[in-house]
Backbone bond lengths (Angstrom), bond angles and torsions (degrees), N, CA, C in turn:
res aa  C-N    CA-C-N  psi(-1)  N-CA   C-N-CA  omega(-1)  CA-C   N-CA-C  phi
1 X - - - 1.444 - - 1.528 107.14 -
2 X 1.303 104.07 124.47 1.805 100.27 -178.94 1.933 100.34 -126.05
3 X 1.079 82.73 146.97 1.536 113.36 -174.87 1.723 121.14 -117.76
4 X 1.542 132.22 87.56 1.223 118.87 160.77 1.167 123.93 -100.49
5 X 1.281 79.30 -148.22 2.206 99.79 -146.09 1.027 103.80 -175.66
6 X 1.700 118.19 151.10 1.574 133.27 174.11 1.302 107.40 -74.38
7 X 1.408 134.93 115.58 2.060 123.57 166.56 1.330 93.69 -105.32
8 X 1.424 145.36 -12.65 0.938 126.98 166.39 1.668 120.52 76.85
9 X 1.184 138.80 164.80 1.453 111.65 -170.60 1.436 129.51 -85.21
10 X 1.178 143.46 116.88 1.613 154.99 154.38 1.137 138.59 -128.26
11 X 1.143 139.06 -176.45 1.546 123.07 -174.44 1.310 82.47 -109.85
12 X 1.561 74.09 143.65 1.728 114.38 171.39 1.324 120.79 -99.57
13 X 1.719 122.78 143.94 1.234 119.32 153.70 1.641 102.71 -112.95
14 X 1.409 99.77 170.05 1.809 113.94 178.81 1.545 100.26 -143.48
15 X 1.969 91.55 121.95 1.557 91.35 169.73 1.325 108.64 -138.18
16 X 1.262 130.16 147.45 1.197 140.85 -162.36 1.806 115.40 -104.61
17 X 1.744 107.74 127.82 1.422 79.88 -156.47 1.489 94.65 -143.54
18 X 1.201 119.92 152.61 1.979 124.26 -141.32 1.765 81.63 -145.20
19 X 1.748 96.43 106.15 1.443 128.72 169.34 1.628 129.76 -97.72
20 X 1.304 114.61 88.12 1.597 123.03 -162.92 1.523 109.66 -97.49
21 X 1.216 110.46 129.83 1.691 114.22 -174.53 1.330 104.24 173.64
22 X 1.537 74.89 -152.88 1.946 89.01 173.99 1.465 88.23 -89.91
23 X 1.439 149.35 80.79 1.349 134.04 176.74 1.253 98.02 -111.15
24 X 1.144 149.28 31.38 1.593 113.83 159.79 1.599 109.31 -140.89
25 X 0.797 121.00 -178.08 1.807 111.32 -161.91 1.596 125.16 56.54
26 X 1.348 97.16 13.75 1.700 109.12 175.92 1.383 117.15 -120.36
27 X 1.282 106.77 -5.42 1.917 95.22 -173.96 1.215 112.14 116.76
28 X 0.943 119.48 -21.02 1.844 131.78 -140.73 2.134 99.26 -76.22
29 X 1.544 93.49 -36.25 1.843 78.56 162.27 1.437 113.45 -84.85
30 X 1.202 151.52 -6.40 1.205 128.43 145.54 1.277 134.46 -58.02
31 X 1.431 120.75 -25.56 1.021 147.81 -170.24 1.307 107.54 -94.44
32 X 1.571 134.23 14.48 1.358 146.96 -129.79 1.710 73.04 -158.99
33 X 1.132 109.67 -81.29 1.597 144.53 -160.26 1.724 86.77 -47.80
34 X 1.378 126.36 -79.40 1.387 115.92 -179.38 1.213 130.36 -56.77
35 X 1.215 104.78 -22.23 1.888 93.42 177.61 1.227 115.82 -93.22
36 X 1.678 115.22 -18.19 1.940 106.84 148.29 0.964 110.81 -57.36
37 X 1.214 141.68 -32.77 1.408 133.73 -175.59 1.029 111.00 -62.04
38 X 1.730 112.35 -64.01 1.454 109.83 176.41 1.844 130.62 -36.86
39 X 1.435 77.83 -41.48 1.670 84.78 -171.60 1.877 115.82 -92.56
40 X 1.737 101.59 3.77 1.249 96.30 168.60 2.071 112.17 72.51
41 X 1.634 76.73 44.30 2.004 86.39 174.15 1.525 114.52 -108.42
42 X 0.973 112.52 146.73 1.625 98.77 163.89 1.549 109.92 -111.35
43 X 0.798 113.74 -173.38 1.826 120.61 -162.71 1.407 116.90 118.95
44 X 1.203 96.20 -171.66 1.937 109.29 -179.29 1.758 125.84 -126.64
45 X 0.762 169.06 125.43 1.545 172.81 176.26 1.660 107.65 -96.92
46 X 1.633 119.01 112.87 1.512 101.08 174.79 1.858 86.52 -137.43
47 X 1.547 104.20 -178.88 1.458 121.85 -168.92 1.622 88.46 -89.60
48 X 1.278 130.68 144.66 1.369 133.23 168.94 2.084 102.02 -100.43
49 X 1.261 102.91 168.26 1.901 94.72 -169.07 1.182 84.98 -90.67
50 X 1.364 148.54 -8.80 1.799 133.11 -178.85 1.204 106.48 -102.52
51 X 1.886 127.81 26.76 1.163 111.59 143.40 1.478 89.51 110.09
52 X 1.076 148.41 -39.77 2.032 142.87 172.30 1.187 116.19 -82.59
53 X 0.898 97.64 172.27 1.997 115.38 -165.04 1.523 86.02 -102.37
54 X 1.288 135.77 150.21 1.623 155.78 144.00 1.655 104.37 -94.37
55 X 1.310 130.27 127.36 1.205 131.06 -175.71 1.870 89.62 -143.36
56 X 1.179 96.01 130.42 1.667 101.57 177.07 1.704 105.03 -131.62
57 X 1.201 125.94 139.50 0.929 110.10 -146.65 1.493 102.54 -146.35
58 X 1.645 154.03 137.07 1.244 150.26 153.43 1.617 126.22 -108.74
59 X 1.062 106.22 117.76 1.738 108.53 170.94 1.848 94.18 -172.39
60 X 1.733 81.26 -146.27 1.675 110.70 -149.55 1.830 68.79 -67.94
61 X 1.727 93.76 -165.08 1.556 124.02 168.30 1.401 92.32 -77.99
62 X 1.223 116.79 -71.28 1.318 148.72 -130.78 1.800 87.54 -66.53
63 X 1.756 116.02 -49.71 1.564 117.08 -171.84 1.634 110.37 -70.54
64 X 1.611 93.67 -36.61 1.535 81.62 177.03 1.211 114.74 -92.12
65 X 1.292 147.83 -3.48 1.975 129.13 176.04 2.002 78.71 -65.12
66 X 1.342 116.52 -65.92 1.626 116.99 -171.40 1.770 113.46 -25.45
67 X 1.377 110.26 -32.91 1.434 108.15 -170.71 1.671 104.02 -69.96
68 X 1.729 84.34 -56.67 1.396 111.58 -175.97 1.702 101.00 -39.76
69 X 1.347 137.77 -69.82 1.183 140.67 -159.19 1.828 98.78 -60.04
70 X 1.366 121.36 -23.96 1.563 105.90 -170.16 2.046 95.64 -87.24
71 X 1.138 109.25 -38.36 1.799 131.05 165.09 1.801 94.83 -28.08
72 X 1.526 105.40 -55.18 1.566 108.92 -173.68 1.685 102.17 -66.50
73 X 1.393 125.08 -32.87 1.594 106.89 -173.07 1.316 94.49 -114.22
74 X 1.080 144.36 -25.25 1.553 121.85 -179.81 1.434 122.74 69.34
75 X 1.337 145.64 -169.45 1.711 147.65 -160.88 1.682 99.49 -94.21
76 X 1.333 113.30 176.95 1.300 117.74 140.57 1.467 128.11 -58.61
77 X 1.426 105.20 117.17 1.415 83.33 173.78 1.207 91.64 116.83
78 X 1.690 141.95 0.36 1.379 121.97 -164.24 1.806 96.38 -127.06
79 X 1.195 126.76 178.87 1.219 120.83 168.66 2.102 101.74 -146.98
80 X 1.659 108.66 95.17 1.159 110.01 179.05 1.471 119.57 -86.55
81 X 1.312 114.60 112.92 1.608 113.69 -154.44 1.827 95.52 -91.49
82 X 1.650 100.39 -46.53 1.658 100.02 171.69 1.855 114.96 -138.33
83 X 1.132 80.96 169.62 2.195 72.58 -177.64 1.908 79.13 -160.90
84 X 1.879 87.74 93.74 1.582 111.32 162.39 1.638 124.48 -75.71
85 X 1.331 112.59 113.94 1.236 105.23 -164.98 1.771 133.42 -98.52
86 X 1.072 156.94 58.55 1.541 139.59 -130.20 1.797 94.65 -117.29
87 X 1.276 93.62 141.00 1.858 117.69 159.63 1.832 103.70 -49.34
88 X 1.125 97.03 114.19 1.870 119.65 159.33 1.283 137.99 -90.45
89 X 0.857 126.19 124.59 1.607 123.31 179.43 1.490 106.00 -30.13
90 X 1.102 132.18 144.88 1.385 137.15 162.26 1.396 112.96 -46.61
91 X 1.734 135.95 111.08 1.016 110.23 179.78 1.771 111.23 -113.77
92 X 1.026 161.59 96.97 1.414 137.63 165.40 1.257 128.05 -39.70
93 X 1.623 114.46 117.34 1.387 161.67 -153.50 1.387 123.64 -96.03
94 X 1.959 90.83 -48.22 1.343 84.57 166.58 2.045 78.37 101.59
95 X 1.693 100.02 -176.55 1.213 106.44 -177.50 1.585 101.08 -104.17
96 X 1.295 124.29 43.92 1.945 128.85 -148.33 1.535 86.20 -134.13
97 X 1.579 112.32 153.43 1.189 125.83 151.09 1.718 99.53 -146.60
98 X 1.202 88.06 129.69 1.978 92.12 -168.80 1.609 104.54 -146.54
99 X 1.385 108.81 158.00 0.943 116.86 -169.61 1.680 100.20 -114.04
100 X 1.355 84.48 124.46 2.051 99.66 176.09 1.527 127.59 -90.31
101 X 1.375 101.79 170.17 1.686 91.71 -176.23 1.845 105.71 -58.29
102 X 1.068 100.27 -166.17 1.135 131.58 169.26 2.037 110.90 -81.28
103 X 1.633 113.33 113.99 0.754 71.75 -171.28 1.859 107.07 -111.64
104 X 1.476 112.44 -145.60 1.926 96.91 179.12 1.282 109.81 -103.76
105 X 1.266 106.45 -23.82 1.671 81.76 164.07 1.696 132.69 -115.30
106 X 1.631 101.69 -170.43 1.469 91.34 -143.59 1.601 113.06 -77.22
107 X 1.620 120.72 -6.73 1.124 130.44 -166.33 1.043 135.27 81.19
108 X 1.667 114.00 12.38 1.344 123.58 161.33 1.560 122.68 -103.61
């Protein structure tokens, strides 16, 4: 399901970020999914098969540490033990942040 929005022009960063816990069967990519929204990110959020969320993500600094900090607490219902973070190639997104299947591998 993808969701845009106008960001209008600025420089972008993209960082890619690997969420280990109780994260999946709780919501926690929707909950991924709205607060890019809120903050006006584009990227994608999917379930990885070893159990973490992959969230890749494009905007300001400023939108993504904001994503990043909700990434650190996650939904009701979730238990985020770590949320590993590394700099990504710049990717274009598009004006979308959506959440993808599941994919097979582990993301390392």
């Amino acid at each position: 399901m993808a969701v845009g929005y106008n960001r209008g022009r600025m420089s972008l960063l993209c960082r890619r970020c690997l969420a280990s816990g109780h994260v999946q069967g709780v919501g926690y990519r929707v909950f991924v999914q709205d607060a890019a929204i809120r903050e006006k990110v584009s990227g994608y959020v999917r379930n990885l098969v070893d159990g973490r969320v992959e969230t890749v993500m494009s905007g300001t600094i400023e939108s993504i540490e904001r994503v990043e900090q909700a990434l650190q607490l996650g939904p009701a219902g979730s238990r985020v033990d770590r949320v590993d973070v590394t700099e990504h190639a710049v990717e274009t997104f598009g004006e979308v942040f959506e959440i993808r299947a599941t994919t097979r591998r582990t993301g390392e």
